[in-house]
C-alpha positions in Angstrom: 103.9 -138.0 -3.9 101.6 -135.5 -5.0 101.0 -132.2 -3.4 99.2 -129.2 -3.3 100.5 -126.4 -1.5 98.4 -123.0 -1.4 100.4 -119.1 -0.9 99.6 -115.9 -0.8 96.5 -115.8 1.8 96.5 -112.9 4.5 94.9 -109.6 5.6 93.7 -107.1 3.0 91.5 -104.0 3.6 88.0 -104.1 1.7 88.8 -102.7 -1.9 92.5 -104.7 -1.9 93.8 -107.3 -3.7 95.6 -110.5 -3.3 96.9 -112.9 -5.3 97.1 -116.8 -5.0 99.2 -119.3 -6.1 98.9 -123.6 -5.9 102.1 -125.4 -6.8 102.0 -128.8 -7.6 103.9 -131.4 -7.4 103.9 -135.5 -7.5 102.0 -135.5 -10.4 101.5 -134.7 -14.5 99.7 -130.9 -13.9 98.3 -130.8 -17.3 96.6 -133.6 -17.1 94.5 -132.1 -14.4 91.5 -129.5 -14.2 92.6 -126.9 -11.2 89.7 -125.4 -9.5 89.6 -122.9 -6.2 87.5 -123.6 -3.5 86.8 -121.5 -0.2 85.2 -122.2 3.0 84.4 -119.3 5.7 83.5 -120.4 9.0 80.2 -121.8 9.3 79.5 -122.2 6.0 79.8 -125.3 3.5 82.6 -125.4 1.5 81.9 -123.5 -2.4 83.2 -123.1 -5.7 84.8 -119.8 -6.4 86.5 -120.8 -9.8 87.7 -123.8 -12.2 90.1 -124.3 -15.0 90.6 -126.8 -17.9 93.5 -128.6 -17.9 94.7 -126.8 -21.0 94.0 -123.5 -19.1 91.3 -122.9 -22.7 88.2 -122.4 -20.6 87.5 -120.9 -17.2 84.4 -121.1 -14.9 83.5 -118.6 -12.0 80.8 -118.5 -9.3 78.5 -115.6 -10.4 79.6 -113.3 -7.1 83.4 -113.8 -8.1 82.4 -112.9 -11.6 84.1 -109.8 -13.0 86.1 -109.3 -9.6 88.9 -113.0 -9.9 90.6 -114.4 -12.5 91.9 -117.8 -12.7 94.7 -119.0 -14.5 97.8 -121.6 -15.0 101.0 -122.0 -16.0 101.4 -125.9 -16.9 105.3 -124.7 -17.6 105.7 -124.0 -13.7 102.9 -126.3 -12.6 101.3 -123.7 -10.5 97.6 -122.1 -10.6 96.5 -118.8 -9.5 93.7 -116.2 -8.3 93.7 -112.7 -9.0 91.2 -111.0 -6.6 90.6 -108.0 -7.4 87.8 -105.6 -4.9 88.2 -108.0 -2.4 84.8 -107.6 0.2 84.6 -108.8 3.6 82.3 -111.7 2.6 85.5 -112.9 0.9 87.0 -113.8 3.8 87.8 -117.5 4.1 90.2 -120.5 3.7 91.0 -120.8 -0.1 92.0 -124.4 -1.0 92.6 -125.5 -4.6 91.7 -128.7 -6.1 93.0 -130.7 -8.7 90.5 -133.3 -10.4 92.2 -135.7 -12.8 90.4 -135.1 -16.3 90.0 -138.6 -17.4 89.3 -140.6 -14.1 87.9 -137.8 -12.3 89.5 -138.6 -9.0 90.4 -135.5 -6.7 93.3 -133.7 -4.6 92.9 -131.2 -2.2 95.7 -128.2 -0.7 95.9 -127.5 2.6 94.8 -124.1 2.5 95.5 -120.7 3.1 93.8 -117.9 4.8 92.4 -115.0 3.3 90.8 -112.2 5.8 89.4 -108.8 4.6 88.7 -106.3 7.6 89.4 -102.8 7.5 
């Protein structure tokens, strides 16, 4: 059964860091493109960051430009986000995404939180 189960969430002052991790399961990993998502409350859910299934290109959301970094390890079938100068418009549910890179069908995490407050 595939699975998608997001770690590292939590509380960070503004300026912190936190990295997170999606291990996968159920399913061929590097067959898949892995993306983040996040959704603060309120708001729609957006794109913070996607990667290609053989981890050879990366996109980002222009205000997560320069400040994550996504990345994979198809070895350990886990994706993650460094975020770096973490602001508290950051502050939301992070869920990753895997989209299958032929068919184009999609699986979602759970989520985990991420809050930045001083």
């Amino acid at each position: 059964q595939l699975q998608l189960v997001e770690s590292g969430g939590g509380l960070v002052q503004p300026g912190g860091s936190l990295r997170l991790s999606c291990a996968a399961s159920g399913f061929t990993f590097s067959n898949y493109v892995m993306s983040w998502y996040r959704q603060a409350p309120g708001k729609e859910r957006e794109l913070v960051a996607s990667i290609t299934n053989t981890g050879s290109r990366t996109n980002y959301a222009d205000s997560m430009k320069g400040r994550f970094t996504i990345s994979r390890d198809n070895a350990k079938n886990t994706m993650y986000l460094q975020m770096n100068s973490l602001k508290p418009e950051d502050t939301a549910v992070y869920y990753c995404k895997a989209t299958h890179a032929l068919s184009g069908r999609d699986y979602w995490g759970q989520g985990t939180q991420v809050t930045v407050s001083s």
